[in-house]
C-alpha positions in Angstrom: 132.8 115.0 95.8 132.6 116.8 92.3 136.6 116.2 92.1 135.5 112.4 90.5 134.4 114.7 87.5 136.1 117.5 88.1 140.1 116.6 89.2 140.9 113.0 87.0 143.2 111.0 88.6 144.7 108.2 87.1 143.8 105.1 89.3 140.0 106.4 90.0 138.6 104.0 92.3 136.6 106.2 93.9 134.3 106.0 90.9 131.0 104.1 90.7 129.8 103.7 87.0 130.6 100.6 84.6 132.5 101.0 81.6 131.3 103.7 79.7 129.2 102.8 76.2 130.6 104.3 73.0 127.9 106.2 71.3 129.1 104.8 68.3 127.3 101.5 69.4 124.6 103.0 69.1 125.0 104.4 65.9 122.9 101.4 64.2 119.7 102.0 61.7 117.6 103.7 62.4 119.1 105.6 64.5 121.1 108.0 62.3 117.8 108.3 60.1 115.7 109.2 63.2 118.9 111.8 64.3 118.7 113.6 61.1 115.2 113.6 61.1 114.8 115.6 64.8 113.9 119.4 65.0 115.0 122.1 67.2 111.7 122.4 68.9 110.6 122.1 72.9 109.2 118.6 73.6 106.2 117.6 76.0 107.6 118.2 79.6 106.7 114.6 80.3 109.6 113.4 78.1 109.7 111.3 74.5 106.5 108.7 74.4 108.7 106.6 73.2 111.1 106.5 75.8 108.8 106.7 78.6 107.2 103.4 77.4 110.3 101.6 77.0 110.7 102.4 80.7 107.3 101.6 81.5 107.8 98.3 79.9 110.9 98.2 82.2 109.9 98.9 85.6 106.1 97.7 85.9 104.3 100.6 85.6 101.9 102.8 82.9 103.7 105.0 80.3 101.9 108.1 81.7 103.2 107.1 85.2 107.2 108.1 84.2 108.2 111.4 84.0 111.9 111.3 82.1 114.3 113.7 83.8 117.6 114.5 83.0 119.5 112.0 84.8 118.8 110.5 88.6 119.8 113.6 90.5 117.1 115.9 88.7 114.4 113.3 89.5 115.5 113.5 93.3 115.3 116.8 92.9 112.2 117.4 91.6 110.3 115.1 94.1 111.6 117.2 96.9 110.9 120.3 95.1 107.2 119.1 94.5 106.9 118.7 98.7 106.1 121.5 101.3 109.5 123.1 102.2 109.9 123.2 106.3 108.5 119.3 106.6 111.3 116.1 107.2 112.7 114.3 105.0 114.5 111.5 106.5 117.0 109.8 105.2 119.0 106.4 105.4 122.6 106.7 105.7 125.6 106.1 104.0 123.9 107.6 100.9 124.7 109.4 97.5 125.0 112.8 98.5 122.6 114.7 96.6 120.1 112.6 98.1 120.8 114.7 101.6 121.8 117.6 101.0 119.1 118.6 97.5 116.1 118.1 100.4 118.3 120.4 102.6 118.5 122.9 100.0 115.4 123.0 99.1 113.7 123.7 102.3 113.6 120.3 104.2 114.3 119.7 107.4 117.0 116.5 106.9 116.9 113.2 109.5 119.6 111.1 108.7 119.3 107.9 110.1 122.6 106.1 110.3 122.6 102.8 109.3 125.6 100.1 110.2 128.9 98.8 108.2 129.2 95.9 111.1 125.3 95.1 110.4 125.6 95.0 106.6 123.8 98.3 106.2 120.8 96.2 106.1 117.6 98.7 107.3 117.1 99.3 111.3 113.4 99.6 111.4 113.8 100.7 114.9 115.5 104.0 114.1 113.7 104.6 111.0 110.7 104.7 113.2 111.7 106.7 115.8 113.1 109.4 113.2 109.2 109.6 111.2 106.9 111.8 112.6 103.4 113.1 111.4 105.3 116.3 109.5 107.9 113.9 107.5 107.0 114.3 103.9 109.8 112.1 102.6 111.5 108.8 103.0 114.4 108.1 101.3 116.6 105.2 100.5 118.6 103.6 97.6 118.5 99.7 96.7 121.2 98.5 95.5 122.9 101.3 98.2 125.8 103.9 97.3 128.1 103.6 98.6 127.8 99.7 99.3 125.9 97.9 96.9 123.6 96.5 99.5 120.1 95.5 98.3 117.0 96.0 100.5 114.9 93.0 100.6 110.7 93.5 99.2 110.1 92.4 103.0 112.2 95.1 104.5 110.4 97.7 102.2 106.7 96.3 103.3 107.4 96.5 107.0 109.1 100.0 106.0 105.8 101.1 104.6 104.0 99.8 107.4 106.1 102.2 109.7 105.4 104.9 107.2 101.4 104.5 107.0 101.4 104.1 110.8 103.8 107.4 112.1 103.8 109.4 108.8 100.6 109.1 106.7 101.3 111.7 104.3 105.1 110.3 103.6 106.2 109.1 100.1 109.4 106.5 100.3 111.6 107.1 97.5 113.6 104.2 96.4 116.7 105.3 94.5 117.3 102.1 92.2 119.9 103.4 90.0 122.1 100.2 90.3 119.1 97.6 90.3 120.3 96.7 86.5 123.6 95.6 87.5 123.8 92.1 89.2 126.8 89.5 89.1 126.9 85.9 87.4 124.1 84.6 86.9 122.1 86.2 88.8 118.9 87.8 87.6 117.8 91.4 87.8 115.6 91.9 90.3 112.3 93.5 89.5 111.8 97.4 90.2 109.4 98.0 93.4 107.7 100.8 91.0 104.3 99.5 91.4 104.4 97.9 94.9 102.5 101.1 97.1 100.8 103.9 95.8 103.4 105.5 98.0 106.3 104.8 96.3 108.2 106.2 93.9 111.3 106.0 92.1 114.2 107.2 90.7 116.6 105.8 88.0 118.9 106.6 85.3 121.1 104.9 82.2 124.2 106.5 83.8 125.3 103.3 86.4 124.3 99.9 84.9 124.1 100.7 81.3 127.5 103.4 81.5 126.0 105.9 80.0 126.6 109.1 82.1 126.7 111.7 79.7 123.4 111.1 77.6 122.1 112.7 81.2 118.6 111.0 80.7 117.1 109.3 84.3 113.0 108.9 85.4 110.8 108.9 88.1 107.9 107.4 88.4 104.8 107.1 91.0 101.3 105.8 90.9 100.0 109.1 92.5 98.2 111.1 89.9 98.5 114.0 92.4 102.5 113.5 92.9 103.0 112.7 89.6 101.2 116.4 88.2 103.6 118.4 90.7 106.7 116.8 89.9 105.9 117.3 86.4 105.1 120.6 87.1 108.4 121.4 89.2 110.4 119.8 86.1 108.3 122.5 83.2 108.9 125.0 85.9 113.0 124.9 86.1 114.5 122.8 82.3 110.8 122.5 80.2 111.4 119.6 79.0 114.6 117.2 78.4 117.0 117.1 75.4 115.7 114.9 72.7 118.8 113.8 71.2 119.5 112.1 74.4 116.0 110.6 74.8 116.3 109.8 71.3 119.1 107.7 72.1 118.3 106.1 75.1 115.5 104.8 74.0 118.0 103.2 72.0 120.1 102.2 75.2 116.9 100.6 76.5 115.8 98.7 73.6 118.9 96.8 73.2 119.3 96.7 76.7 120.8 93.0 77.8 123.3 93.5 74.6 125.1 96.5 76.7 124.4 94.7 79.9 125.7 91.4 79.2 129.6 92.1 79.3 129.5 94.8 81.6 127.8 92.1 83.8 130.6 89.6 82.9 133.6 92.2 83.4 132.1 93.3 86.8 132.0 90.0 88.0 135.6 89.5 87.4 136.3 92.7 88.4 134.6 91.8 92.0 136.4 88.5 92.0 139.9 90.2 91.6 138.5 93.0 94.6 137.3 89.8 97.0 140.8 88.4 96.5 142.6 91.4 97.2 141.2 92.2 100.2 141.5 89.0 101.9 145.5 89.9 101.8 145.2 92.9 102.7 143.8 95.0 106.5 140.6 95.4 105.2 137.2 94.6 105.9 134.8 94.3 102.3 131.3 94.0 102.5 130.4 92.7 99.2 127.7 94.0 97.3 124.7 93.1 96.1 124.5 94.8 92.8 126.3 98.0 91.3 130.2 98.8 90.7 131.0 99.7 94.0 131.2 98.0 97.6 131.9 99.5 100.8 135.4 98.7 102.6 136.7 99.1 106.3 140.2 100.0 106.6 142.1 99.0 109.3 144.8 101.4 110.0 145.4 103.6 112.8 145.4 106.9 110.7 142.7 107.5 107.6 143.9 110.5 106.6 147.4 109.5 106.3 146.2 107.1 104.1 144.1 109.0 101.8 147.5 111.4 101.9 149.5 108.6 100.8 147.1 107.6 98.1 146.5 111.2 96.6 150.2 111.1 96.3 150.4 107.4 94.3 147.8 109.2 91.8 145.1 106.9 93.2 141.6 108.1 95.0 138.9 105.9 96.3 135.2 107.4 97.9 135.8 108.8 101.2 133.2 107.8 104.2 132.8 111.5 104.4 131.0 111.9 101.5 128.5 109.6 102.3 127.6 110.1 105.8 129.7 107.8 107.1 133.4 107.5 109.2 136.5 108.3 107.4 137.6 104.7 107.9 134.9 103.3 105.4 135.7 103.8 102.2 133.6 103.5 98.5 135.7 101.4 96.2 134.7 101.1 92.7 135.5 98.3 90.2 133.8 99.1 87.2 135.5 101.9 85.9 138.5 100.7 84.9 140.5 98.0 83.0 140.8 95.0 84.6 145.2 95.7 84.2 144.5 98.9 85.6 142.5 98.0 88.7 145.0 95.6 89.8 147.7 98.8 90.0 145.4 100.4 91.8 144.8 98.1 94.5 148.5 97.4 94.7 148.8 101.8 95.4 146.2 100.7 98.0 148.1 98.5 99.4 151.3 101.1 99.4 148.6 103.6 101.2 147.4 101.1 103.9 151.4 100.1 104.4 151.8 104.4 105.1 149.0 104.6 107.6 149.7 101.4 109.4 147.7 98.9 108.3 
């Protein structure tokens, strides 16, 4: 998966950020002032006071309940650093992939519970039960999902906790809500579920809604004193403490948050329109998201690979199910990430691909 950094290709639809913001947006006063005014020296391992109350203010919780990490990979990282190695973590799939395999290599033991494309991906409480167990340490899932965009409902988390407390009483569930800032039309964004258990916590990061990838600045937070202290001490104990340029300028990013979201929100939604469209033309099955600049697609053609052959060779990728956990006839397709002019062409390689492997 690290060729969608790695290996460009020039109709990427396998990627799942927004347009990216120009740093030079953010160039207003006083940021230059406060820029030039930084020094060279460590910073509290917690992250700037600053930023970690702007993301307070946005998820629901206490300043000194967020714990800035350098994007939402590190924070999932560090939570499973900061739990016993040799307990479960189990995991709904499709999923990001760090989110299986950085338990894995930290010492976890990984149960993947597999949820459905034909259902919606919505959560089987069933399996998700009969996969805790009194040594699981971690629960994880991600709302709005990658690689579909499917949100989890407050409900489904409650009776999810419920499950937890019952079979698995000293489980956290960590909710991955990198893409709960990224909703379509009018639609509001929903709130975080930061402060609804004492065992949850979260992970987040400016990279996905607010396109801003490289600043590399993400969070976690929990209500847990306890948790809180040994993540925080897993983070001092591997980068110190963050880059303050970066946290400089994302606290920035958050302040003038709805300015950045506001036409990414309009272009998505017109990006999604033009994907909806598309498919219905085409031998595909799209479950359309909930949030995010991705959704999850079914081909129907007798041969995957000879389609993502085909493709490679039209200069055009999109996320294979493999990467996820899932089939190699479910795809990630991302709309975000390029011009609207540009997205069309790629569908229409698509299109070429799916003619190739029989669709």
């Amino acid at each position: 998966m690290s060729d969608l950094t790695d290996v460009p290709l020039r109709f990427d639809l396998g990627e799942s950020t927004g347009p990216p913001l120009a740093l030079g947006d953010l160039m207003t006063a006083p940021v230059p002032e406060r820029l030039a005014a930084l020094d060279g020296g460590y910073r509290p391992s917690t992250g700037d006071p600053d930023l970690r109350a702007a993301v307070a203010a946005e998820v629901g919780v206490d300043p000194e309940q967020v714990l800035v990490t350098a994007g939402g990979a590190s924070a999932m990282f560090l939570t499973a650093l900061a739990l016993p190695a040799g307990s479960d973590a189990v995991v709904a799939t499709p999923v990001f992939p760090p989110a299986r395999t950085v338990p894995a290599a930290v010492g976890l033991r990984v149960v993947d519970v597999g949820l459905s494309f034909v259902d919606g991906y919505r959560l089987d409480l069933t399996a998700m039960a009969d996969a805790l167990r009194p040594s699981t340490r971690l629960v994880s899932l991600a709302s709005p999902q990658n690689p579909s965009g499917v949100r989890f409902t407050e409900t489904e988390v409650r009776d999810l906790l419920a499950l937890v407390d019952e079979r698995a009483p000293d489980a956290v569930l960590l909710l991955d809500e990198t893409y709960r800032q990224t909703v379509f039309g009018d639609a509001k964004i929903p709130a975080s579920m930061a402060g609804l258990h004492p065992r949850v916590v979260t992970t987040s990061s400016l990279s996905k809604s607010h396109g801003a990838a490289g600043l590399r600045v993400g969070w976690f937070t929990s209500t847990d004193p306890e948790l809180f202290e040994a993540v925080r001490r897993a983070k001092f104990n591997t980068v110190v403490c963050g880059s303050t340029i970066d946290e400089l300028l994302a606290v920035e990013v958050l302040r003038r948050q709805e300015e950045f979201l506001a036409p990414r929100r309009e272009f998505l939604t017109t990006a999604l329109d033009t994907l909806t469209r598309w498919a219905a033309d085409h031998p595909v099955d799209l479950l359309r998201p909930d949030g995010g600049a991705l959704a999850s697609m079914r081909l129907r053609v007798a041969d995957p690979d000879r389609f993502h052959a085909a493709l490679a060779q039209r200069e055009t990728r999109v996320g294979r199910g493999s990467w996820f956990g899932e089939s190699e006839d479910v795809v990630r397709i991302g709309f975000g990430h390029l011009p609207l002019a540009e997205f069309a062409e790629g569908l229409n390689r698509v299109a070429d691909a799916l003619r190739v492997a029989g669709g």
